[in-house]
LUMPA-413189 format. One record per residue (C-alpha): x negated, y, z. Coordinates in steps of 0.1 Angstrom, whole numbers. Example, Ala and Ser with C-alpha at 12.3 -4.5 7.8 and 13.67 -1.06 7.14 Angstrom:
2
+-------+-------+-------+
|    px |    py |    pz |
+-------+-------+-------+
|  -123 |   -45 |    78 |
|  -137 |   -11 |    71 |
+-------+-------+-------+
END
This chain:
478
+-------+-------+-------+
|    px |    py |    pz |
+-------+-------+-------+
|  2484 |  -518 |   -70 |
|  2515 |  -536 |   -65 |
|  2505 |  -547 |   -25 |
|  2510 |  -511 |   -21 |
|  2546 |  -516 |    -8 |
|  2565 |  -499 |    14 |
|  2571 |  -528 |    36 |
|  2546 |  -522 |    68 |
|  2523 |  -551 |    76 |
|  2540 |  -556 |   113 |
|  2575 |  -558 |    98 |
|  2594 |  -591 |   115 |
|  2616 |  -605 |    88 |
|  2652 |  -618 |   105 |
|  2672 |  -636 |    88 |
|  2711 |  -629 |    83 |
|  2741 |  -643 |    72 |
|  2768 |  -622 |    59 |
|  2790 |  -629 |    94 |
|  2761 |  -623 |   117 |
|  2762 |  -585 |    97 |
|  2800 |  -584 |   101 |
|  2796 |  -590 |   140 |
|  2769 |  -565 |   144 |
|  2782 |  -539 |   126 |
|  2819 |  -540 |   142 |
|  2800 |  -539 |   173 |
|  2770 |  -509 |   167 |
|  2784 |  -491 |   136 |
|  2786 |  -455 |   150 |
|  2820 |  -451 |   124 |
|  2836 |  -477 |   138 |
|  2828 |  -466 |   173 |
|  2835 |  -428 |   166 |
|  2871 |  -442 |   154 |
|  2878 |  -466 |   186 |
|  2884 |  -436 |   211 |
|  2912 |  -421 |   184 |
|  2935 |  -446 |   199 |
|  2926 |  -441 |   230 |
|  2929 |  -402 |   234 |
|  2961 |  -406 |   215 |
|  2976 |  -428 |   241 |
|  2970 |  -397 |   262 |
|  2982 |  -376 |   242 |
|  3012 |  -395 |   245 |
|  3011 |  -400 |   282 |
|  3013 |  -361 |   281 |
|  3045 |  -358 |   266 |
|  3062 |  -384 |   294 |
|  3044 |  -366 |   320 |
|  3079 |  -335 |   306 |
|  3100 |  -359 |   327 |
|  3080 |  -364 |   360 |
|  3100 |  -346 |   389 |
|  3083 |  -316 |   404 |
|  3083 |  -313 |   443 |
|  3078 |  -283 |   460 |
|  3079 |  -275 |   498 |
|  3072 |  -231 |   512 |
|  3074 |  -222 |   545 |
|  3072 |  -189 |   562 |
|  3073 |  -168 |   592 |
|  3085 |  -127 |   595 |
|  3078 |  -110 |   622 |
|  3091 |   -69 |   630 |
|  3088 |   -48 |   660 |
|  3114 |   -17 |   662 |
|  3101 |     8 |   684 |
|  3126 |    21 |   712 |
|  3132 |    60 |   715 |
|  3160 |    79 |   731 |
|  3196 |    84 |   717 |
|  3215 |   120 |   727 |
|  3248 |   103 |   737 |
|  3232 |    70 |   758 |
|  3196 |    78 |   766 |
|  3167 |    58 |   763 |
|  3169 |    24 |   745 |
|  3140 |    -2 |   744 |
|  3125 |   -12 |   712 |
|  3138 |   -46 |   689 |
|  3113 |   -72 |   683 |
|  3126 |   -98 |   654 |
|  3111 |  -131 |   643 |
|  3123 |  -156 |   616 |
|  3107 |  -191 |   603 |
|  3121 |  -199 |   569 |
|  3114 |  -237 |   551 |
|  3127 |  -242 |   516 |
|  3121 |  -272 |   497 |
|  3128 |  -289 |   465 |
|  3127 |  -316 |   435 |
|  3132 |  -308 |   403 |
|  3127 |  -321 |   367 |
|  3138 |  -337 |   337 |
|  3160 |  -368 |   324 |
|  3155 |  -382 |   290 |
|  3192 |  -371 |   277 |
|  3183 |  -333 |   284 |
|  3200 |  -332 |   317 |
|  3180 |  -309 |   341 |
|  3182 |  -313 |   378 |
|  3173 |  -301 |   411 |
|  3178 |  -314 |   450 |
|  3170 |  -295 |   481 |
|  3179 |  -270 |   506 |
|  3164 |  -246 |   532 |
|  3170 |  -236 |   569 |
|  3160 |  -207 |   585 |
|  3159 |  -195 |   619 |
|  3166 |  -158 |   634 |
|  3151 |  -149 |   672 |
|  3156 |  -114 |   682 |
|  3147 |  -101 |   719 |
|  3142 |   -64 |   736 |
|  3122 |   -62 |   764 |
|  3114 |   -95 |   766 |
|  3145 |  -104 |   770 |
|  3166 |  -131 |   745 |
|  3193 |  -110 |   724 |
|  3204 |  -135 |   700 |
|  3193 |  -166 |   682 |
|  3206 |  -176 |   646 |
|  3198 |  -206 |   623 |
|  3213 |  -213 |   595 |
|  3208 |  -233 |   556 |
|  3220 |  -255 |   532 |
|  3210 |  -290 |   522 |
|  3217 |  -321 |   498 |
|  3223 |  -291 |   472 |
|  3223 |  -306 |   438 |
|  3224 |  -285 |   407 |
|  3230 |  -299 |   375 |
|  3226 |  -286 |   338 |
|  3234 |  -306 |   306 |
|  3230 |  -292 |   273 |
|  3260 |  -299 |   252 |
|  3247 |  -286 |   216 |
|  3212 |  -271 |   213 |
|  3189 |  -297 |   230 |
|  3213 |  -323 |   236 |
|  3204 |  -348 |   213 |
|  3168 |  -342 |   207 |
|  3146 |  -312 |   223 |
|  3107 |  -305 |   226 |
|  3098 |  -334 |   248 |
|  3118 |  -358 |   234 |
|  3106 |  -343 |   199 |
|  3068 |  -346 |   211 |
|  3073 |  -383 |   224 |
|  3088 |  -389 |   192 |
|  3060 |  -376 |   171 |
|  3025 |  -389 |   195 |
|  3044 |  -421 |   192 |
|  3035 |  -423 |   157 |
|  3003 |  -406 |   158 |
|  2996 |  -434 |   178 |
|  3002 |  -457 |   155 |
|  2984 |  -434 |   131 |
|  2955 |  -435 |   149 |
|  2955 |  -471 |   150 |
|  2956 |  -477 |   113 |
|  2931 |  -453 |   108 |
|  2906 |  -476 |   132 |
|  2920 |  -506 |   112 |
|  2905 |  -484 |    78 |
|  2878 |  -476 |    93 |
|  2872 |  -514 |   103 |
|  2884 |  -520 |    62 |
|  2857 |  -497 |    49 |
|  2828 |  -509 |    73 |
|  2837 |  -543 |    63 |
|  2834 |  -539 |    28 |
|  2807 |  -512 |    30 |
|  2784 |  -538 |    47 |
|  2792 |  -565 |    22 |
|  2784 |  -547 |    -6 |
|  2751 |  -536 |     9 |
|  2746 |  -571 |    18 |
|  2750 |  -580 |   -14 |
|  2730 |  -557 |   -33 |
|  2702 |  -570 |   -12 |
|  2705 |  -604 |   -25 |
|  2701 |  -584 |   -59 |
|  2673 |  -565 |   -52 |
|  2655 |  -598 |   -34 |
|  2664 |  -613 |   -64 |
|  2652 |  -591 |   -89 |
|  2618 |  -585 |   -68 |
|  2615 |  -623 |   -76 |
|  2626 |  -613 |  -115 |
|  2599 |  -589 |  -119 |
|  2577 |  -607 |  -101 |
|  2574 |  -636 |  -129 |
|  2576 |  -608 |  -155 |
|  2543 |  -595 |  -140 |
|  2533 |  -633 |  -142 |
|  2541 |  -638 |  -173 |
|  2522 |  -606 |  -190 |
|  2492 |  -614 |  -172 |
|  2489 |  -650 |  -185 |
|  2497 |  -635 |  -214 |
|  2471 |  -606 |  -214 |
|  2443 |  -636 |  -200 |
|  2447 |  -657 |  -232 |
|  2444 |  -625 |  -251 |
|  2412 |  -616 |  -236 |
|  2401 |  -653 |  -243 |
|  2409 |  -651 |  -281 |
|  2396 |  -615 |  -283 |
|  2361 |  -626 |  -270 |
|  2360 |  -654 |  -298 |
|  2369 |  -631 |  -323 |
|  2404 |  -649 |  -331 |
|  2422 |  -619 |  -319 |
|  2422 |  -579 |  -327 |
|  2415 |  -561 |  -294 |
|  2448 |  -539 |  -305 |
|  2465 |  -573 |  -293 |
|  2448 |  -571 |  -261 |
|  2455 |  -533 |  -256 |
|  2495 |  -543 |  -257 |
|  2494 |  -571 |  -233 |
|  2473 |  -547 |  -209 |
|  2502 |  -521 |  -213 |
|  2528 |  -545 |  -209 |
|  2512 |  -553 |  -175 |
|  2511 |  -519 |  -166 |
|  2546 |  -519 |  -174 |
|  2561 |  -551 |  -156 |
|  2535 |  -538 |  -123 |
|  2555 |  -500 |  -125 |
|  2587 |  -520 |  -125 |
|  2579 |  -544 |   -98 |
|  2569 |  -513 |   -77 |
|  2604 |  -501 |   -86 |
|  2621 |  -532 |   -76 |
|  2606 |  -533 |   -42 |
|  2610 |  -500 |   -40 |
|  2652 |  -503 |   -45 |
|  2648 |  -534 |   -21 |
|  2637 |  -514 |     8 |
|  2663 |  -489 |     2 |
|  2688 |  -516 |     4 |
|  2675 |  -528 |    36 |
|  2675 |  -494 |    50 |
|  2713 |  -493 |    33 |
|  2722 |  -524 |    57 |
|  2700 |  -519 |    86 |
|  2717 |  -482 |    88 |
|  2750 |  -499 |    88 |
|  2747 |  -521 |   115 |
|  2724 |  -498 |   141 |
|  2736 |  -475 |   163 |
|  2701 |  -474 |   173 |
|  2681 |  -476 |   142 |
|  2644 |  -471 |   158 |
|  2654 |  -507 |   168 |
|  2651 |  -518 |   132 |
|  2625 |  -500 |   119 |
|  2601 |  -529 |   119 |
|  2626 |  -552 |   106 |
|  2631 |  -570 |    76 |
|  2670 |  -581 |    71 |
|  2663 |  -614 |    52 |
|  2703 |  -625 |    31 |
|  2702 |  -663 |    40 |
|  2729 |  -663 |    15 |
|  2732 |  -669 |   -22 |
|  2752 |  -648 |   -50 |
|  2780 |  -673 |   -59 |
|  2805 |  -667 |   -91 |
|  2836 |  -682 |   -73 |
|  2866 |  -681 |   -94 |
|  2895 |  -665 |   -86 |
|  2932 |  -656 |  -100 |
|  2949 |  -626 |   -93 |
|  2988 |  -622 |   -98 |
|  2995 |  -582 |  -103 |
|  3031 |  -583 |   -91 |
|  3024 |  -599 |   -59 |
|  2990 |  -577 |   -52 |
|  3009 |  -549 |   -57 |
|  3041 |  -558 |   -33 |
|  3009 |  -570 |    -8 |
|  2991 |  -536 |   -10 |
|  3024 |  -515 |    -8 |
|  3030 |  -536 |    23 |
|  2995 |  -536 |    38 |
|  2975 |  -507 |    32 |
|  2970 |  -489 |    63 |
|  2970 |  -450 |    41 |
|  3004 |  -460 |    28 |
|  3010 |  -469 |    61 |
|  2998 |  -437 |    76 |
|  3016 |  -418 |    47 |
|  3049 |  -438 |    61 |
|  3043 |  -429 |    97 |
|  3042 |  -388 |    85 |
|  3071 |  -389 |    69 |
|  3089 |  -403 |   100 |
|  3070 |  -376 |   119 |
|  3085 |  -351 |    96 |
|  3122 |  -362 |    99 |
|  3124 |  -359 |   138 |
|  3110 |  -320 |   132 |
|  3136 |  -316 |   111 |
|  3162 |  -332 |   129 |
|  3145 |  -309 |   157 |
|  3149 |  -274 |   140 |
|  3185 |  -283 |   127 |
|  3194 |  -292 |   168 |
|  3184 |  -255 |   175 |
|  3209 |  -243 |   150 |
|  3236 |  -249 |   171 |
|  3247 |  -223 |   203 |
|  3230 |  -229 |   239 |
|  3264 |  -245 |   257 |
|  3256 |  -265 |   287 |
|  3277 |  -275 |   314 |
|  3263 |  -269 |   347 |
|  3272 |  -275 |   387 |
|  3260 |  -270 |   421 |
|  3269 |  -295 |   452 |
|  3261 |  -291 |   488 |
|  3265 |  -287 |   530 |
|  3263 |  -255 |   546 |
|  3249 |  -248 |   583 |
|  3250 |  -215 |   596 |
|  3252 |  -190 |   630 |
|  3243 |  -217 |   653 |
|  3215 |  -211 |   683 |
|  3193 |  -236 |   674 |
|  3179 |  -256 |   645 |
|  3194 |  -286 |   656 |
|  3228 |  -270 |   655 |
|  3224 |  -263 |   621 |
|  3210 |  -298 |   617 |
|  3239 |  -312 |   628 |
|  3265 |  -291 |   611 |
|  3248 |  -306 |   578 |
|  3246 |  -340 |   587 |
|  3284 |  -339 |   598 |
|  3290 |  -321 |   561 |
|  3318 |  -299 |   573 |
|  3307 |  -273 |   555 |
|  3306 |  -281 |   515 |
|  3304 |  -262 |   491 |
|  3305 |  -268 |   447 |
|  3303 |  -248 |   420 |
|  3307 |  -262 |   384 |
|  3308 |  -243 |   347 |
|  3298 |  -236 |   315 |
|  3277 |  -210 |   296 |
|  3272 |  -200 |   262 |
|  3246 |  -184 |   245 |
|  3247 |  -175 |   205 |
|  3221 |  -156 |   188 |
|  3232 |  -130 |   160 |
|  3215 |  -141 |   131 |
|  3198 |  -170 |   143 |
|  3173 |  -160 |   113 |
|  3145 |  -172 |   126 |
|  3160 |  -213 |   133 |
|  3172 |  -209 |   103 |
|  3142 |  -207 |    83 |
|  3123 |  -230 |   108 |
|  3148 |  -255 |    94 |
|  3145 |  -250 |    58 |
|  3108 |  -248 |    65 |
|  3108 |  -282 |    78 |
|  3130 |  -297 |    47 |
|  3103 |  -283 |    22 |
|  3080 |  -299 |    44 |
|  3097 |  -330 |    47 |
|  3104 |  -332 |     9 |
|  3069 |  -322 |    -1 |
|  3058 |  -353 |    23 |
|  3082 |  -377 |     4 |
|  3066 |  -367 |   -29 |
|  3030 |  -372 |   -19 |
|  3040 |  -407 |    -9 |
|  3056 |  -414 |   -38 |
|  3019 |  -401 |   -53 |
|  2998 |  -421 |   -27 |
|  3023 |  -457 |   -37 |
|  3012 |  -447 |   -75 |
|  2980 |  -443 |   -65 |
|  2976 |  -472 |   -45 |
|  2990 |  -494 |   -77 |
|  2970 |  -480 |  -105 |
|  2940 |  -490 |   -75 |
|  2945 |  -527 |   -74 |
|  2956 |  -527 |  -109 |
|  2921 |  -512 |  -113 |
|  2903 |  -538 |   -90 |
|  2919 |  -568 |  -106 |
|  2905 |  -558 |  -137 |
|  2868 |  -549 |  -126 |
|  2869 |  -582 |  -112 |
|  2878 |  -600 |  -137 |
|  2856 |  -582 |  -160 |
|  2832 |  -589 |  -137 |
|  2834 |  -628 |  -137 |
|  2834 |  -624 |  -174 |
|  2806 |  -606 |  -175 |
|  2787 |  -634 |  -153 |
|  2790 |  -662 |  -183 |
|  2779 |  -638 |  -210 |
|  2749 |  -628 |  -189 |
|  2740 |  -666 |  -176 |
|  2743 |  -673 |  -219 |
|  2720 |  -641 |  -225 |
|  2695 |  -653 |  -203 |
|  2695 |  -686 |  -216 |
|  2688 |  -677 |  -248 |
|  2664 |  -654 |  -243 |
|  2642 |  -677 |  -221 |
|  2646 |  -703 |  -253 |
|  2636 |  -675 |  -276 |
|  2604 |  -665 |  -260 |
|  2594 |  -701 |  -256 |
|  2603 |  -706 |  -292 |
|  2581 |  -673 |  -302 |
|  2547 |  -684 |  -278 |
|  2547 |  -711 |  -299 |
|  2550 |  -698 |  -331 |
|  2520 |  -672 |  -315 |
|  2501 |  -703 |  -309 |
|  2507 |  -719 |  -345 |
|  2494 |  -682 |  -358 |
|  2531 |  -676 |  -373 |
|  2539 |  -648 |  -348 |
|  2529 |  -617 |  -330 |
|  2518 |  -608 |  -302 |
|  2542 |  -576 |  -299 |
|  2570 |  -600 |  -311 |
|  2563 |  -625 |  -277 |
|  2559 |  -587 |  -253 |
|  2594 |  -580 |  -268 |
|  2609 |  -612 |  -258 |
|  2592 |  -611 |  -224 |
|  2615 |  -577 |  -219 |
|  2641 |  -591 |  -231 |
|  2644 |  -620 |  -210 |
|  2633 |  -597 |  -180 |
|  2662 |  -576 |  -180 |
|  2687 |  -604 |  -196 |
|  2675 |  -623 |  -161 |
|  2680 |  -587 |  -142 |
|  2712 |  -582 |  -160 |
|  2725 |  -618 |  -153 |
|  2724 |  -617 |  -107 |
|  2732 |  -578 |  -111 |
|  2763 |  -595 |  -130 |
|  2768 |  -616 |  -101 |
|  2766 |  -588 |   -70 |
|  2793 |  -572 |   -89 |
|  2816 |  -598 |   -87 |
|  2809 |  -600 |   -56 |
|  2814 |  -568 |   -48 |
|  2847 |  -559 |   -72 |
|  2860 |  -588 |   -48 |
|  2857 |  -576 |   -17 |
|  2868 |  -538 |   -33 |
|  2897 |  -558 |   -46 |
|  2907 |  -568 |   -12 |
|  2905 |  -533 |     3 |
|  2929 |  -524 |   -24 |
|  2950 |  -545 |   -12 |
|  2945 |  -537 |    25 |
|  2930 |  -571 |    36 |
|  2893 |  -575 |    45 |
|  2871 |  -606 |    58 |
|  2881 |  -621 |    95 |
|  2851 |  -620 |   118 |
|  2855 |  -649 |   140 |
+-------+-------+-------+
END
């Protein structure tokens, strides 16, 4: 009954240390991969915003052409028809500097030819170039506007991004160990139940020995018969919650899992009960300082107060200050007449000025700005909450741990004693001053006092490692 296992009879048993898991998983966990590109597409993200102060060239060029038909005119007579053709080329760089100050160099030329019968009536060019034309915002979007406001903010979802990887990394860590510990447990306990089995059918064969003589009731051997039944349906079990675990692990560290499905992941590790002291003052400064959520929580708030420092900018007036500079060239026959005229800049020109702009009301940048404070506020407070949080957390930890070490003696002493009592009971059974329900008793007892005892120990184990996530630490994989 019990060969009827769940483990398949090709299986290939591969033996693993806890670091081997750690170095799989950070490499094939599909969290952990899912979360790497979150940096990466929010270094774009980022790259996005800059691209608000790459300079914008433009170049157009184009060519008119009209034909006036001739006819006759009462006072001179006939006149031939006007044929007119122009080229015009206008080009241009314009864009953004990271103080607000927009700019933009170019010029144009143009060229006029008109003719009449064939014949060349006049010839024009003419433009303007080297014309720069400035604008500098003096209140609203001086000191912060929407690019430098989304630089501000993807710079820190960047960051966000990267602690939530580092999390993610945090909570694969520790979700592996703990899986790699309960293994151990459910290996162990297979080995627990195992004996158990053992022991009741020893104990059912020497029943079936003294029934046949007549020195035992067959009652006797209808309860060691049960309690094999018994220890067999909880073997079963064990193996049962051993292959789960193996699937637990095996799914953590696959991003292909038909890989593993004939594999056995074999701990090469041993539950150890290694002391350790805890100091809650200095946990707690360590978590505030390390956790990557309070860290995250930090990061918003920061996010928050450039919005708001944002919505109050747009408070204020449009006022900039703006100017023009450049060469003229015109009513010369050719373009290199007007070419030259620009070159030998005798023909400036400037403008310079300022503009105002207020809106009456200004309701809407108004309530933008409150909206933000609110915001802003309501972000402090659930950072406050998350700091609480985070304390009450380790504070939490420390004391499953410790509990946990605690509870490691007490269930080492239990099993102890329970092995001593059953050996003290057979042979009180043998020496006729005992029962055999009294010994079955014992045999449970020290079953689950043996269960009880390494299920003690993967929960030290375990509170640990949760311990240090608390904190925001986790194992180094070399």
């Amino acid at each position: 009954m019990v060969a009827a296992s769940a483990q398949t009879t090709n299986s290939v048993t591969k033996n693993l240390t806890l670091e081997d898991c750690l170095e799989t998983a950070l490499q094939h966990n599909f969290d952990v991969q899912i979360k790497r590109f979150s940096p990466e597409i929010a270094r774009y993200t980022l790259g996005v915003s800059y691209a608000g102060y790459d300079p914008l060239y433009s170049f157009s060029g184009e060519h008119d052409y009209n034909l006036s038909p001739g006819g006759v005119d009462p006072q001179f007579g006939p006149f031939p028809g006007t044929q007119n053709e122009s080229d015009r080329f206008n080009t241009a760089v314009q864009g953004l500097l990271p103080w607000g100050l927009s700019y933009n160099v170019g010029g144009n030329l143009s060229d006029r030819v008109t003719t009449q019968s064939g014949a060349l009536v006049d010839e024009t060019s003419s433009g303007n170039v080297g014309v720069l034309q400035l604008r500098q915002p003096v209140l609203r979007n001086s000191w912060i506007d929407s690019t430098r406001l989304s630089i501000a903010v993807n710079k820190r979802n960047l960051k966000i991004s990267e602690l939530d990887l580092r999390s993610q990394v945090m909570s694969t860590v520790t979700a592996v160990e703990e899986a790699y510990y309960n293994l151990i447990f459910a290996e162990e306990n297979v080995k627990v139940q195992k004996a158990a089995l053992e022991l009741a059918k020893r104990l059912l064969a020497e029943n079936k020995k003294k029934v046949e003589v007549g020195a035992l009731a067959p009652l006797d051997e209808k309860q060691a018969q049960s309690q094999v039944a018994s220890s067999e349906a909880d073997l079963l079990a064990a193996l049962g919650t051993r292959d789960t675990q193996q699937r637990v692990l095996k799914n953590l560290l696959s991003d292909d899992y038909s890989k593993w499905g004939d594999v056995d992941p074999q701990p090469t590790e041993t539950l150890l009960a290694v002391p350790q002291s805890f100091n809650k003052q200095e946990s707690w400064e360590r978590g505030l300082s390390l956790r990557p959520d309070l860290l995250q929580a930090k990061l918003s708030l920061e996010k928050q107060g450039y919005v708001v420092r944002f919505q109050k900018n747009q408070l204020f007036p449009q006022l900039d200050l703006f100017g023009t500079y450049g060469f003229n060239a015109g009513n010369t026959p050719e373009y290199s007449g007007a070419l030259g005229q620009i070159q030998r800049g005798t023909s400036p020109f400037y403008s310079a000025g300022a503009g105002v702009s207020i809106p009456l009301g200004n309701a809407a940048a108004r309530s933008n700005y409150k909206a933000a404070k609110a915001t802003k506020a309501q972000i402090t407070l659930q950072l406050k909450q998350l700091q609480q949080t985070v304390l009450v957390q380790i504070e939490n930890a420390i004391a499953v741990a410790v509990t946990s070490f605690e509870r490691i003696k007490a269930t080492r002493e239990a099993s102890r004693y329970a092995q001593d009592a059953l050996e003290a009971e057979q042979k009180k059974l043998e020496n006729g001053k005992s029962t055999n329900f009294e010994v079955l008793q014992l045999q449970k007892n020290l079953t689950a006092a043996r269960s009880a005892e390494i299920r003690a120990l993967a929960d030290y184990n375990n509170a640990q490692k949760l311990s240090e996530q608390a904190l925001g630490a986790f194992r180094k994989v070399t």
